[in-house]
C-alpha positions in Angstrom: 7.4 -30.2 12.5 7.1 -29.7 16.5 8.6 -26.2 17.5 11.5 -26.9 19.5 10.9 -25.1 22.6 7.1 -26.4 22.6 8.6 -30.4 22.4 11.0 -29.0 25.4 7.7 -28.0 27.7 6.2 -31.2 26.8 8.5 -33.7 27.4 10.3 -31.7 30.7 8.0 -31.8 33.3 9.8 -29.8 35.4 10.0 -26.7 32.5 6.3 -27.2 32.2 6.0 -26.4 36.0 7.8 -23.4 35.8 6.4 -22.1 32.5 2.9 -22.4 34.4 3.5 -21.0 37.5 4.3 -18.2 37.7 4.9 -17.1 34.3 1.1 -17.8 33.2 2.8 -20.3 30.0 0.5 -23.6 30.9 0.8 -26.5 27.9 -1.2 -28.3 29.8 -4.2 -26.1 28.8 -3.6 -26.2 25.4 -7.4 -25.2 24.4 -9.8 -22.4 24.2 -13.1 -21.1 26.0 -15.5 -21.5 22.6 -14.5 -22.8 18.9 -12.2 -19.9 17.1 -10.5 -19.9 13.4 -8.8 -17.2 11.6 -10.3 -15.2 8.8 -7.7 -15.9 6.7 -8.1 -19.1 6.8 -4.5 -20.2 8.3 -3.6 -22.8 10.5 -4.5 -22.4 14.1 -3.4 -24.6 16.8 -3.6 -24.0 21.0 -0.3 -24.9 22.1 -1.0 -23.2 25.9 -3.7 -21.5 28.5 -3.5 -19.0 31.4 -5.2 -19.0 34.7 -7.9 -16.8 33.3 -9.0 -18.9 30.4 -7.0 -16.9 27.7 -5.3 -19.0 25.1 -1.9 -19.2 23.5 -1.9 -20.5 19.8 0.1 -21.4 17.1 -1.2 -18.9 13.8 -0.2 -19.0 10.5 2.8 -22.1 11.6 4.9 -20.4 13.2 3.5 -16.6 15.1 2.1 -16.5 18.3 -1.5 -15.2 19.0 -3.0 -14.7 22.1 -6.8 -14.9 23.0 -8.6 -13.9 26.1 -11.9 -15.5 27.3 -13.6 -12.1 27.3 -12.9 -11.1 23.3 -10.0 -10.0 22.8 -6.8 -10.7 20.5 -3.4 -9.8 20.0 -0.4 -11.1 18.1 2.1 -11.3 20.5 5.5 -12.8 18.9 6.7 -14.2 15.9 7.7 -17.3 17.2 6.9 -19.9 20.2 10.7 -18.7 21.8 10.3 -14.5 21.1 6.6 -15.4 22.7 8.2 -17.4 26.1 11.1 -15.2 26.5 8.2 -12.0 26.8 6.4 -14.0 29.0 9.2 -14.9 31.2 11.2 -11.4 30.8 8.3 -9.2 30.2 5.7 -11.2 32.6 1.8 -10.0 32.6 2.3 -8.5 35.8 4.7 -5.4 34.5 1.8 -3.4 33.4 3.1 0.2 32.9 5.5 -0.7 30.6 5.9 1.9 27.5 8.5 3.0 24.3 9.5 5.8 26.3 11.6 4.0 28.6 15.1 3.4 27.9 17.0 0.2 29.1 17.8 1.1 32.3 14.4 2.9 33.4 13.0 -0.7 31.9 14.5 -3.0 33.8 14.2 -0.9 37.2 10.3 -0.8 36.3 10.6 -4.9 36.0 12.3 -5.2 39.3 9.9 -3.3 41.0 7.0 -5.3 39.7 8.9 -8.2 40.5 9.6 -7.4 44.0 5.6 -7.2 44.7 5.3 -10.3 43.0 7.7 -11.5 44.9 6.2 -10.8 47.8 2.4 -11.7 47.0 3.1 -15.5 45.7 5.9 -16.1 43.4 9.1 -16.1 46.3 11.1 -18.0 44.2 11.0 -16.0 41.1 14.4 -15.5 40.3 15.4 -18.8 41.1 12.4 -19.8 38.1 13.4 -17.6 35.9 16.9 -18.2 35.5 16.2 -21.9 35.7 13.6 -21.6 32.8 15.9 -19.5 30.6 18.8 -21.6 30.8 16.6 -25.0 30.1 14.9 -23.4 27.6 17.8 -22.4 26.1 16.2 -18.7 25.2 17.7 -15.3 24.4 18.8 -12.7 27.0 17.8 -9.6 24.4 17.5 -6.5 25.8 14.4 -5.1 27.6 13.8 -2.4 25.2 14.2 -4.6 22.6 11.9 -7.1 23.7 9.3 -4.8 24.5 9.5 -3.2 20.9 9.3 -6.2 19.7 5.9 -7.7 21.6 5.0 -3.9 20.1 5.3 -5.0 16.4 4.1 -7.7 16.7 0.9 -6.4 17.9 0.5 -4.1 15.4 1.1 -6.7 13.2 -2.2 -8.8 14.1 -4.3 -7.4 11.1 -5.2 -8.4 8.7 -3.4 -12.3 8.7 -4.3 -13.1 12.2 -7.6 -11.4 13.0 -9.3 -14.1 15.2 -13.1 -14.6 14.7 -15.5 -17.2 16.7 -16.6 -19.9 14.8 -20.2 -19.6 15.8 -21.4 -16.3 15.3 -18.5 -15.2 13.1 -17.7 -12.2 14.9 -14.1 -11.1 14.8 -12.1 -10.6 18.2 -11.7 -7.1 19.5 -8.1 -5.7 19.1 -6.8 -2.4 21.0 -7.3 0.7 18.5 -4.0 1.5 19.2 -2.7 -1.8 16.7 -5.6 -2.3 14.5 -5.2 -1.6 10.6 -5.7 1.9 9.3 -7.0 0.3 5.3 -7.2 4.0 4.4 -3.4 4.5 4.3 -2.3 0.9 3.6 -4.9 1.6 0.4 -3.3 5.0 -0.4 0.4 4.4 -0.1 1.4 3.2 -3.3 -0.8 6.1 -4.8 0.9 9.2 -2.4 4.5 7.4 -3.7 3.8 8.0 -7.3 2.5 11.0 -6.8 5.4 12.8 -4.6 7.3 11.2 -7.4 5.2 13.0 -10.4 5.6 16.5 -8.6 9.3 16.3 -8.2 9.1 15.3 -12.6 9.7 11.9 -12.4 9.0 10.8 -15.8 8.9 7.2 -14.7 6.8 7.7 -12.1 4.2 9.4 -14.9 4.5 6.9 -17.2 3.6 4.4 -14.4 0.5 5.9 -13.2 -0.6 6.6 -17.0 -0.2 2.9 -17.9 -1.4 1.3 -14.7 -5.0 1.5 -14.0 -5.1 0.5 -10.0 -2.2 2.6 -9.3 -3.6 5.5 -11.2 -6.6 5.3 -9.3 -4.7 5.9 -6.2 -3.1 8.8 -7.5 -5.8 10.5 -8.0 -7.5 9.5 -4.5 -4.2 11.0 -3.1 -4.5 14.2 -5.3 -8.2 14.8 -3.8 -7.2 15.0 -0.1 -4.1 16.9 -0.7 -4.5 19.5 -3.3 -1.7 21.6 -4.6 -1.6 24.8 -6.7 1.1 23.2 -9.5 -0.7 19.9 -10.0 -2.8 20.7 -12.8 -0.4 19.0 -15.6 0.1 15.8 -13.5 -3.8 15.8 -13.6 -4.5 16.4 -16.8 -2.1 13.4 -17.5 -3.8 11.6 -15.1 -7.4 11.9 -17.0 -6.2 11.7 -20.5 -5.2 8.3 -19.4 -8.4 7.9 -18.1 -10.3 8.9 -20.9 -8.1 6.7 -23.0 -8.8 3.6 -20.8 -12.1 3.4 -21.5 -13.7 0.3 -19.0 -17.0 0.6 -17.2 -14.8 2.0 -13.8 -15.9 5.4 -14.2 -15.6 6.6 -10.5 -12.2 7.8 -10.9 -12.1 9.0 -14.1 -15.0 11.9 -13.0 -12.8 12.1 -9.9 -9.8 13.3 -12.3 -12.0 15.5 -14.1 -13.2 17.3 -11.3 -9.9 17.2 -10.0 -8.5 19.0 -13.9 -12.1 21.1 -14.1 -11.7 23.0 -10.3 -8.9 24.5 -12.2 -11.4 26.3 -14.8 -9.2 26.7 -17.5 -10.0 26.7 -21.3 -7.6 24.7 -22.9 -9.2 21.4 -21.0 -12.8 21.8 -22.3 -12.4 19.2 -24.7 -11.2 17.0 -22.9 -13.5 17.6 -19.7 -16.3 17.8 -22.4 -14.9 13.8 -22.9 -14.9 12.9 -20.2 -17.8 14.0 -18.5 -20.2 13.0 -21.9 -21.2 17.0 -22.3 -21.7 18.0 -18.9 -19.0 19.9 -18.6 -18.4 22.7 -22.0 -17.3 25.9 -21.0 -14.5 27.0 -18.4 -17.2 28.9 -16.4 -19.2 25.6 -16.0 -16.3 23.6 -15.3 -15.7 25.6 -11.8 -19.5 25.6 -10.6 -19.7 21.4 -12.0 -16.6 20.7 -10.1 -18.5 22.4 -6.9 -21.3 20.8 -7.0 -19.2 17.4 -7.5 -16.7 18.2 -4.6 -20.0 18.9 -2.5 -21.9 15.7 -3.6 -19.1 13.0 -3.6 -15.7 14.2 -4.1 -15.0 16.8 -1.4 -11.2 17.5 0.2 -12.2 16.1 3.7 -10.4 12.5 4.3 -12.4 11.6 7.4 -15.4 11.9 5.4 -14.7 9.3 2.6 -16.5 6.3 3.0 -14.8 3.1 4.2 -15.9 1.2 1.1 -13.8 3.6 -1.0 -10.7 2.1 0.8 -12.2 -1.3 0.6 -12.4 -1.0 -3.0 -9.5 -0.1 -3.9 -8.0 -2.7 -1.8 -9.5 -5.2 -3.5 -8.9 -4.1 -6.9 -4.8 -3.9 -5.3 -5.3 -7.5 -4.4 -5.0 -7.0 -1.3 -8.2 -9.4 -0.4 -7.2 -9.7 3.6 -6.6 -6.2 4.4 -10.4 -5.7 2.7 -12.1 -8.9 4.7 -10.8 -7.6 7.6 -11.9 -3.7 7.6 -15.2 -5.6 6.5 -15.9 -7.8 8.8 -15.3 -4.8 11.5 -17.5 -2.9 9.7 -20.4 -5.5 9.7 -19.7 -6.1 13.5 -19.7 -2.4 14.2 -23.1 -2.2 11.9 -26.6 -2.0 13.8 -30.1 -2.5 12.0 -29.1 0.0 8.9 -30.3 -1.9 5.9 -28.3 0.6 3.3 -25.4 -0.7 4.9 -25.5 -4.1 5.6 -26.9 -4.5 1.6 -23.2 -2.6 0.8 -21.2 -5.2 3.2 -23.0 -8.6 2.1 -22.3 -7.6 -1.7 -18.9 -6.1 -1.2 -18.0 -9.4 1.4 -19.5 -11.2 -1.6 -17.1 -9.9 -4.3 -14.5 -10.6 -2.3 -15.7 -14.3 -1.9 -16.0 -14.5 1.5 -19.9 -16.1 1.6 -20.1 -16.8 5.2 -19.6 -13.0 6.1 -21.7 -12.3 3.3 -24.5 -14.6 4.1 -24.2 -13.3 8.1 -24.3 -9.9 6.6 -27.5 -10.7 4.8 -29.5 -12.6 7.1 -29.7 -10.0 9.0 -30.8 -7.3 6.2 -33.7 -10.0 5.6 -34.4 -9.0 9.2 -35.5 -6.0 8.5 -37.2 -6.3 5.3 -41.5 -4.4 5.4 -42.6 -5.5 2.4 -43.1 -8.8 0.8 -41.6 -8.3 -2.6 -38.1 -7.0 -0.6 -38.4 -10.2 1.9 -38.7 -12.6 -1.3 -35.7 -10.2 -2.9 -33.2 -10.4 -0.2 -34.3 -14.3 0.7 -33.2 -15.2 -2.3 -29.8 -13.8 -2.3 -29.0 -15.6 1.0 -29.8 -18.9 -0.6 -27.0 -18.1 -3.1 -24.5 -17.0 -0.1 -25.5 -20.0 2.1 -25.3 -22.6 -1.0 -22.0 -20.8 -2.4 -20.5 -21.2 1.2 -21.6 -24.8 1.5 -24.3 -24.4 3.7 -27.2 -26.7 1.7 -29.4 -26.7 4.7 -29.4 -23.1 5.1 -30.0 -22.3 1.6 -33.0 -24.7 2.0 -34.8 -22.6 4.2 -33.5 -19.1 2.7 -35.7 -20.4 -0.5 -38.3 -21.1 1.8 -38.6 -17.6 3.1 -38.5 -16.8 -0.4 -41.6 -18.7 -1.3 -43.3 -17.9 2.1 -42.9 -13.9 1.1 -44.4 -14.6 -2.6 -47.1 -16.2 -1.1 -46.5 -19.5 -3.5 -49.4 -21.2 -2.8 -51.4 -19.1 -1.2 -54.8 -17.5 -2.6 -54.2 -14.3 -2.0 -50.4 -13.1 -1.8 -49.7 -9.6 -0.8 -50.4 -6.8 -3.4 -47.0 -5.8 -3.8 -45.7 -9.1 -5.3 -48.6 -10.0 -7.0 -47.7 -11.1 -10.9 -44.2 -12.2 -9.1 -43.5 -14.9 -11.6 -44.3 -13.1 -14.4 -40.7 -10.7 -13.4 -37.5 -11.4 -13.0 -38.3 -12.0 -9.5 -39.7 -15.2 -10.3 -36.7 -16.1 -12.5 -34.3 -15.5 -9.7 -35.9 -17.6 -6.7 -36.2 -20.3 -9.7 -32.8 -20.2 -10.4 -31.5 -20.7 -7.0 -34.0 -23.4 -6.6 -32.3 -25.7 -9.4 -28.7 -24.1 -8.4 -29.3 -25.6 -5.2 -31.2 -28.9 -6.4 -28.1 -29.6 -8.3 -25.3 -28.7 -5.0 -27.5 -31.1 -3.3 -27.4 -33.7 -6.2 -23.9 -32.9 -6.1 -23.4 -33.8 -2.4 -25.4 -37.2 -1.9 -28.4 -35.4 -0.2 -31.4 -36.8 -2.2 -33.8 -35.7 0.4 -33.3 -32.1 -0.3 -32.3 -32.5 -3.8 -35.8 -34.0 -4.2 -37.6 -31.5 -1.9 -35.9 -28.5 -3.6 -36.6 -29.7 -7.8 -40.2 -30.1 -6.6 -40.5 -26.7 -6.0 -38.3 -26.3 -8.6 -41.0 -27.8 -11.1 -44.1 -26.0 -9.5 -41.8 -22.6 -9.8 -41.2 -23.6 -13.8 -44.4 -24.1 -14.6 -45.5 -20.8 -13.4 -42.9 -18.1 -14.7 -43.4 -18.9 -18.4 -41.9 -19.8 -21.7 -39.2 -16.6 -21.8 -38.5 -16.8 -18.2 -37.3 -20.7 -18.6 -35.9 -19.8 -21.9 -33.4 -17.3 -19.8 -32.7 -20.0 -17.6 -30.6 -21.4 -20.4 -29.4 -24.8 -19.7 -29.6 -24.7 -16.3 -33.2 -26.2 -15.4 -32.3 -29.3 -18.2 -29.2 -29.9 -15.8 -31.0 -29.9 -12.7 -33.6 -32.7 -13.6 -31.4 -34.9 -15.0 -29.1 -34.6 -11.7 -32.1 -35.6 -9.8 -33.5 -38.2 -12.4 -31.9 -41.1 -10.6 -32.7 -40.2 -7.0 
């Protein structure tokens, strides 16, 4: 359904007018510089332009989002009217405003930006504003409240409306001032139940004992802010640890370094437990809980890694507020191949296959040796098939062949015997993964082109290699058996 004050603009000429000049509000230029989308993946419509190229859309139905032609954007409203009444209230050219001021101060900073306007090429301004309220039909709200609204809003942009150009897949700067601190969103629930556990809410034990993800917050809160009568709270903590016995095992040594800095006797056992023997006297317990501060767990906040919070996030369900401190991550990230292996497998297991895949192309980059080339070429054919790109996948695989040297004499000496590893198992597999995505899709050109490798790469990584396949190289051929 059209927004009300949009269809107004539209079909009133003479609102249009005045919306455009001089309050920058211009329907008429109702599109952007380059091709944009959200990383969420929610609607996104222009509904108006500026006189600098910027962009006004419509995210997520109903907020309003605005985009610059240099890189930058900001949430600016929840709504088309909150968005025109800032425009028209609150116009670009007041600058200085801040929180500080109070109503009065606010409105005499207004009028004095509005007299230089005024005076430089908007004479009529009053006349337009009034005239564009009342035909509009907008709210006269407070200054102060308007302000502190366009203020939420704004640091409201992550992670639901973070804008990212649909070429290159880079996300759209945003002041520091508004962008998401994943850190504390990640760590909230956890510093809740804890301040709840120290002032002997039984509840809030029983909680943290019986839930997994919140206990693992708990405990992240406990290392950065260590107190002298916490060692029951962790001791409860890691017996439900110990008792929840899953392949996680990051937090449950974080709880019993945590219970060991203490060094006392009576939690040997149970350290001994949890730490399979490392840890059996309360003399070793201090110096192992050193040495494990030093090496991974230590008290300093600032230091934790960013894919701590990311993990967590994820395992909270709380998938956007991960994507996002990603995708800033991998923007931020220069030719470090430790990191960009961590962001295309953590974008990865969040599903998110075209950050992944951009992620990875460029750690192939920066792959020396032949073996690592045909490694990491093959893993971007599964991130460009998994995000849909066929084509891309195609020649991923043929970077991977290229690096093993399939079909040439003499192949470099690191990958020679290739096919008789898993190596050679992989890049078949993606091979007859992709042969039947193209199947799947109609393309019998590269359905055909991929199984032919496909068969070359079968015959030469053996009996057990195709027996590990499993079904999988049966289906391909008979996907491609009637192209």
């Amino acid at each position: 359904m059209t927004d009300r004050f949009l269809e107004l603009l539209r079909t009133r000429p003479e609102l249009a007018e005045k919306a455009a000049i001089p309050f920058n509000f211009d329907v008429s230029r109702a599109y952007h510089v380059e091709d944009v989308h959200l990383a969420s993946g929610a609607s996104l419509e222009p509904i108006a332009g500026d006189d600098t190229g910027g962009t006004f859309f419509l995210s997520g139905g109903t907020a309003v989002l605005y985009a610059s032609s240099e890189g930058d954007a900001v949430l600016i409203a929840d709504s088309v009217g909150e968005a025109l009444e800032m425009q028209i209230r609150l116009p670009e050219w007041c600058e200085d405003l801040t929180v500080e001021l109070d109503e009065e101060a606010m409105r005499a900073a207004v009028r004095a930006c509005d007299d230089e306007a005024r005076a430089e090429y908007a004479p009529e301004l009053d006349e337009q504003r009034a005239s564009l309220i009342s035909g509009l039909g907008l709210a006269e709200r407070p200054l102060t409240e308007l302000f502190a609204m366009t203020e939420s809003a704004a640091g409201r942009t992550e992670p639901d409306h973070l804008l990212l150009n649909s070429a290159e897949l880079c996300a759209y700067r945003l002041d520091e001032s508004y962008r998401m601190c994943l850190r504390d969103v990640v760590l909230g629930p956890g510093r809740e139940v804890l301040k709840r556990m120290r002032s002997g809410d039984l509840g809030a034990r029983e909680e943290a004992a019986a839930d997994p993800v919140l206990r693992a917050g708990a405990l992240r809160a406990a290392q950065f802010d260590r107190r002298d009568g916490d060692l029951p709270l962790l001791r409860l903590l890691l017996e439900a640890e110990c008792a929840d016995r899953t392949d996680r095992f990051e937090e449950r040594l974080l709880a019993a370094v945590l219970v060991a800095a203490h060094g006392q006797d009576e939690d040997i056992a149970l350290l001994e437990s949890a730490t399979s023997g490392l840890v059996t006297a309360s003399a070793g317990a201090v110096e192992w809980a050193c040495a494990e501060e030093a090496r991974r767990y230590g008290r300093d906040i600032a230091a934790e890694s960013e894919f701590t919070w990311v993990g967590l996030a994820h395992r909270q369900g709380r998938v956007e507020h991960a994507r996002v401190a990603l995708i800033r991550m991998l923007d931020d990230t220069g030719p470090d191949a430790n990191r960009l292996r961590k962001l295309s497998r953590a974008l990865e297991s969040i599903g998110d296959h075209a950050q992944a895949a951009r992620a990875q192309f460029n750690l192939l980059s920066l792959q020396d040796s032949a073996r690592d080339r045909a490694s990491e070429a093959y893993v971007l054919a599964r991130l460009e098939r998994r995000r849909g790109d066929l084509a891309a996948a195609g020649r991923a695989l043929e970077r991977a062949r290229a690096a093993v040297g399939l079909g040439t004499p003499t192949p470099d000496e690191d990958v020679a015997g290739w096919h008789r590893r898993g190596l050679g198992r992989l890049i078949t597999e993606q091979h007859l993964e992709l042969t039947l995505a193209a199947a799947g899709t109609g393309d019998a050109a590269l359905a055909r082109a991929t199984m032919a490798h496909g068969k070359v790469l079968l015959k030469m990584i053996g009996k057990e290699s195709v027996k590990a396949l499993g079904p999988l190289s049966a289906r391909a051929k008979w996907a491609v058996a009637g192209l």
